[in-house]
VEXNUMI-622969 format. One line per 8 residues: number of its first residue (from 1); their letters; for each residue x, y, z of C-alpha. Coordinates in steps of 0.5 Angstrom, whole numbers. Example, Ala and Ser with C-alpha at 12.3 -4.5 7.8 and 13.67 -1.06 7.14 Angstrom:
1 = as = 25/-9/16 | 27/-2/14 .
END
This chain:
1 = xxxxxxxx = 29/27/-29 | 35/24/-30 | 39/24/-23 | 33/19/-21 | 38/14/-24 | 42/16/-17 | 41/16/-10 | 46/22/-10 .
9 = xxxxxxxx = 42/26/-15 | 36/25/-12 | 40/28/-5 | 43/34/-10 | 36/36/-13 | 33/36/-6 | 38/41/-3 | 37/45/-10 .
17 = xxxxxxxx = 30/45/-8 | 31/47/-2 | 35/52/-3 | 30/55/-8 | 25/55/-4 | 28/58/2 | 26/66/1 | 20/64/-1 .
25 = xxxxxxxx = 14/65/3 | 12/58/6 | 5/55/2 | 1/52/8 | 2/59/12 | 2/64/7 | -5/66/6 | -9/61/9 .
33 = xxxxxxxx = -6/62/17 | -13/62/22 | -12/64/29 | -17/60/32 | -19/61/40 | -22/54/41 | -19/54/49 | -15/59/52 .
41 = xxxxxxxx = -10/57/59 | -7/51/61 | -4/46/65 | 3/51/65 | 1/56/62 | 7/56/57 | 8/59/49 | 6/53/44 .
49 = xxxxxxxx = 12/54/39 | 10/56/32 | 14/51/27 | 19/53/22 | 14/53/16 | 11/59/21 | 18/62/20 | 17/63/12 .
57 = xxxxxxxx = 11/67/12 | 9/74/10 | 7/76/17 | 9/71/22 | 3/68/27 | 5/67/34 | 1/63/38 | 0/66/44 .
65 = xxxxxxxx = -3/63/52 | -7/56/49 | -9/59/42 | -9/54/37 | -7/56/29 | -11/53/23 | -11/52/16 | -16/52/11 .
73 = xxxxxxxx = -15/49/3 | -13/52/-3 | -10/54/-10 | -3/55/-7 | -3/48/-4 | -2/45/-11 | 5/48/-10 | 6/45/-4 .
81 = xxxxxxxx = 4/39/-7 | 9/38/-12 | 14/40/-7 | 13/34/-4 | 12/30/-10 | 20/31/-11 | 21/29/-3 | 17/23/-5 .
89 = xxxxxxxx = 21/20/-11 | 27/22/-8 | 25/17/-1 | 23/12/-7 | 29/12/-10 | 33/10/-3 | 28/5/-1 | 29/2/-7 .
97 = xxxxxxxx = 37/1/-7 | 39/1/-1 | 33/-4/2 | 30/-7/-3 | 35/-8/-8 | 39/-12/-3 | 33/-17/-2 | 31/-19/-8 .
105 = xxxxxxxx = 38/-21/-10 | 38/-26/-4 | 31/-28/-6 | 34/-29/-14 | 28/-29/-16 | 24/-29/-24 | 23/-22/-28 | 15/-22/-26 .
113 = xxxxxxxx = 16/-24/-19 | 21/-18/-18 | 17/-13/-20 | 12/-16/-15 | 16/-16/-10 | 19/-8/-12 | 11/-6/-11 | 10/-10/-5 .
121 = xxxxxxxx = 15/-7/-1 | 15/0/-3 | 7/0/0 | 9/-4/6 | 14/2/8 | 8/6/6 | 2/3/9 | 6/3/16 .
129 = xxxxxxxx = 9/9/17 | 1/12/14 | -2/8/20 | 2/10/25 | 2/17/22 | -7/16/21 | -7/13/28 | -3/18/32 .
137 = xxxxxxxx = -7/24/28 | -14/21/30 | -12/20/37 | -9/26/39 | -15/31/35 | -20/26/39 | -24/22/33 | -23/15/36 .
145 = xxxxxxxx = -26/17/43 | -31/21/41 | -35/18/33 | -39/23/34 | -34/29/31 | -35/26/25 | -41/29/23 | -41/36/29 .
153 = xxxxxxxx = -39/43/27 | -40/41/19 | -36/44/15 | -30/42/18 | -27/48/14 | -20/50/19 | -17/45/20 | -10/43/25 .
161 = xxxxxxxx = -4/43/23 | -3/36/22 | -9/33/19 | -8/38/13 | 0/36/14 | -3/30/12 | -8/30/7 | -2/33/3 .
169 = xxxxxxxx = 4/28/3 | -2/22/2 | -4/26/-4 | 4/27/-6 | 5/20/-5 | 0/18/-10 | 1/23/-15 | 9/20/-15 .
177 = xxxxxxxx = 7/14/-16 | 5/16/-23 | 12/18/-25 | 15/12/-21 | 11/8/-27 | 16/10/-31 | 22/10/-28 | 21/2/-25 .
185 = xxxxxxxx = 19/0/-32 | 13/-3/-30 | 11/-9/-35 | 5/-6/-39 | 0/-12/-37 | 1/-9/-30 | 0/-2/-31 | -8/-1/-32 .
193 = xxxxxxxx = -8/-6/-25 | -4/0/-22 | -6/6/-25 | -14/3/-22 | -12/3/-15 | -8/10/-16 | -13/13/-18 | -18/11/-13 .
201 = xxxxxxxx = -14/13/-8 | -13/20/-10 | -20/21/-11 | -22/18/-5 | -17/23/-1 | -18/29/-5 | -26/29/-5 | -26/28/3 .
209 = xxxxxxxx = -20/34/3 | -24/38/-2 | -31/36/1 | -29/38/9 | -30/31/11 | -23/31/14 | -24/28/20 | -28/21/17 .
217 = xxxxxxxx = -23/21/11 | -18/20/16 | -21/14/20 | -23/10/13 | -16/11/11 | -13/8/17 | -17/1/17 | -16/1/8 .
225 = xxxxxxxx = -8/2/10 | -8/-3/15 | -11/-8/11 | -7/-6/5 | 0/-7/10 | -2/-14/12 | -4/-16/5 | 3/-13/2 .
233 = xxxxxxxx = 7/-17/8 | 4/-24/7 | 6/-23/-1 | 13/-22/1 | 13/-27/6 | 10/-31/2 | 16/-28/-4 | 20/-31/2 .
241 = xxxxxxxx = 16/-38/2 | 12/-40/-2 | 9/-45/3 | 7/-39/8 | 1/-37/7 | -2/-36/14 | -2/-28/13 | -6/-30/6 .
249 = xxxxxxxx = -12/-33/11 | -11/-28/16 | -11/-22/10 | -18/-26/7 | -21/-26/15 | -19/-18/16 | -21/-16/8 | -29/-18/9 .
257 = xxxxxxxx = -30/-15/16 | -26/-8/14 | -30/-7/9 | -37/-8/13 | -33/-3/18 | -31/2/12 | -39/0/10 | -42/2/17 .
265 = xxxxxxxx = -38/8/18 | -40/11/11 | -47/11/12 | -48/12/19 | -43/19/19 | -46/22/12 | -53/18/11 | -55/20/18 .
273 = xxxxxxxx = -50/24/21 | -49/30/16 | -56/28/15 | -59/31/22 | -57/37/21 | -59/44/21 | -55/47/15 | -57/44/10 .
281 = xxxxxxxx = -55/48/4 | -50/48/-2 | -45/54/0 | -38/53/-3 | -35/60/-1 | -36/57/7 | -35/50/4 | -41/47/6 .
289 = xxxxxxxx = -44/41/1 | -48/37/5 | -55/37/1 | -58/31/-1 | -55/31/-8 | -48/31/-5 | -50/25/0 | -52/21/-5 .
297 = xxxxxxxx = -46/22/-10 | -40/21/-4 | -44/15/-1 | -46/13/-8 | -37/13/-9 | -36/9/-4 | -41/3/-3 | -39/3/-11 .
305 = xxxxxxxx = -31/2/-10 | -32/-2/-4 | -37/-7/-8 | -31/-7/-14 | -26/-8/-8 | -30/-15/-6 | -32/-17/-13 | -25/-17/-15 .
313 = xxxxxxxx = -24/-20/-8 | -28/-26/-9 | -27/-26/-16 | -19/-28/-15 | -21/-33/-8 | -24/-37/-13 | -19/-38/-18 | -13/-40/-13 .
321 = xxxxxxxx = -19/-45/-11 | -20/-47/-18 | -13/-48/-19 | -11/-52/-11 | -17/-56/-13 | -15/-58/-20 | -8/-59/-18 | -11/-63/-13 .
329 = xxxxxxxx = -15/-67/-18 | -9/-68/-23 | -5/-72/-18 | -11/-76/-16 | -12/-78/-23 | -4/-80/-25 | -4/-87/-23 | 2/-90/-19 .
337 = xxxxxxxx = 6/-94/-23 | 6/-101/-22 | 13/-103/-18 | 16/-109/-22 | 19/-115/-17 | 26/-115/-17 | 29/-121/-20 | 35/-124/-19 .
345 = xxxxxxxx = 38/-125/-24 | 45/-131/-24 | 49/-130/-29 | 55/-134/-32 | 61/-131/-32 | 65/-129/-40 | 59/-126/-45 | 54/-129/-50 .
353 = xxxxxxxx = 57/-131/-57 | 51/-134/-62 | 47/-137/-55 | 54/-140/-53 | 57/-137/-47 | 64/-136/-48 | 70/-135/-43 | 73/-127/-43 .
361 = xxxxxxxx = 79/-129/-45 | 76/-133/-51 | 77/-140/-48 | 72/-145/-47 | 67/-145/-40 | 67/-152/-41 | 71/-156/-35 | 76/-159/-38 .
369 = xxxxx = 78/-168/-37 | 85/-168/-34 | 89/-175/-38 | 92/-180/-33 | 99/-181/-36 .
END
């Protein structure tokens, strides 16, 4: 990790990495490529293009006249994985020198702002390229207009390109940031705060892609991202201008609502969805988890992380309440101090010598009587 110093070490190690893994076989399409006839024919009847990860693997799938190709998880995804890894602390470090870097020494701000301020702004590129990324992968595979393809065909075992893309890179990410503690120097009264809500994301998103719950990860991480952008602007704004706190209020409103929303979801797609229907059994080897043990421990995980999310939600509301409110309070509590009347004062011209004013030239201020001759 030593070339993480520089930006053009990071870009050194990526094409070392690249050209390492250039005659391997590719992770995602080795052993785990389905072809799966959902639909066949279409508009123009034209080829689908098969990626260039496709290009890389032993046996290389074309996908024919309206023929899809799908995936499913395993071992070797943790190779993919760490490969990412890498891409992500090398995307951390650009970000870093050429955008935030040159920010924060505008802003001249203290040593515990900074650090605020670094973190802020890597989540800020990260929740917005997520939901932009989540929002186009729900639309296109269908998930927003039709809810109910949350819970239908369980398991969701083979999984779209995309969707699988996905769940790799979120899980790169937050296993980077991990490393990133290090090399950011983040203060050691800062580092339980952070290693918290890592840890809650991956095992968020590592139980939803284990557990084949594919499709209702990707809706709860696109309202948790949106949330999470809007908060991390209004603390920039807020880096910015210290009296901008209309994000902060608009950020409160929006926090409590996507909590009942990622509520509502959670118990309407696993609580009732899952739970209506046929195959009812435990059977890994087909990835299928949905009995009533395993309902009740992932509903159990996220009505507990969302409680932890609120409490410390309220918890830190009414503190900065106390604080205004105090600060408020001591400002009434100083009394205004009384103005004294000017006066005007009419001195005699010469300085005072034992109560007698005297001349400055050291003569009498008495007038003089001229003698007639």
């Amino acid at each position: 990790f030593f070339i993480h110093s520089s930006v053009d070490g990071h870009f050194g190690l990526l094409l070392c990495l690249v050209h390492t893994l250039k005659p391997a076989p590719c992770f995602l399409d080795e052993v785990y490529n389905l072809q799966s006839h959902f639909y066949r024919g279409g508009d123009n009847g034209s080829e689908r293009l098969v990626t260039f990860l496709q290009s890389h693997s032993r046996g290389v799938m074309e996908a024919g006249y309206g023929e899809t190709v799908h995936y499913h998880y395993g071992p070797k995804d943790l190779v993919t994985v760490l490969f990412y890894i890498f891409i992500a602390i090398i995307l951390h470090a650009v970000v870093q020198e050429y955008i935030l870097d040159k920010i924060s020494k505008r802003l001249h701000l203290s040593k515990v702002k900074h650090s605020k301020f670094n973190e802020s702004g890597q989540l800020v590129v990260f929740h917005l390229s997520s939901v932009i990324w989540c929002f186009y992968v729900v639309v296109t595979e269908g998930y927003l207009t039709n809810p109910r393809s949350l819970w239908e065909d369980y398991p969701h075992v083979y999984l779209p390109f995309q969707v699988k893309f996905f769940y790799l890179c979120q899980l790169a990410y937050w296993l980077h940031a991990l490393p990133e503690l290090y090399f950011q120097k983040v203060r050691k009264e800062e580092i339980p705060r952070q290693l918290q809500y890592i840890c809650l994301y991956l095992i968020h998103i590592a139980g939803a892609y284990l557990l084949n719950l594919s499709r209702l990860g990707l809706i709860l991480l696109l309202l948790q991202y949106s949330t999470e952008f809007l908060f991390h602007t209004a603390r920039l704004c807020h880096f910015a201008d210290e009296n901008n706190e209309k994000l902060f209020n608009a950020w409160a409103a929006v926090f409590g609502v996507t909590r009942l929303f990622i509520l509502t979801l959670a118990v309407l797609a696993i609580g009732f969805g899952l739970a209506r229907m046929e195959n009812q059994a435990f059977d890994p080897e087909k990835g299928n988890f949905n009995t009533l043990l395993c309902r009740l421990c992932v509903l159990l995980l996220v009505c507990a992380a969302q409680a932890w999310l609120m409490w410390r939600f309220i918890h830190s509301q009414l503190r900065h309440w106390r604080e205004y409110w105090s600060e408020q309070s001591a400002k009434r509590r100083v009394p205004a101090a009384p103005r004294l009347a000017a006066r005007l004062i009419k001195r005699e011209s010469g300085y005072h010598e034992n109560g007698v004013v005297k001349a400055e030239n050291g003569t009498s201020t008495r007038t003089k009587k001229l003698k007639s001759p």
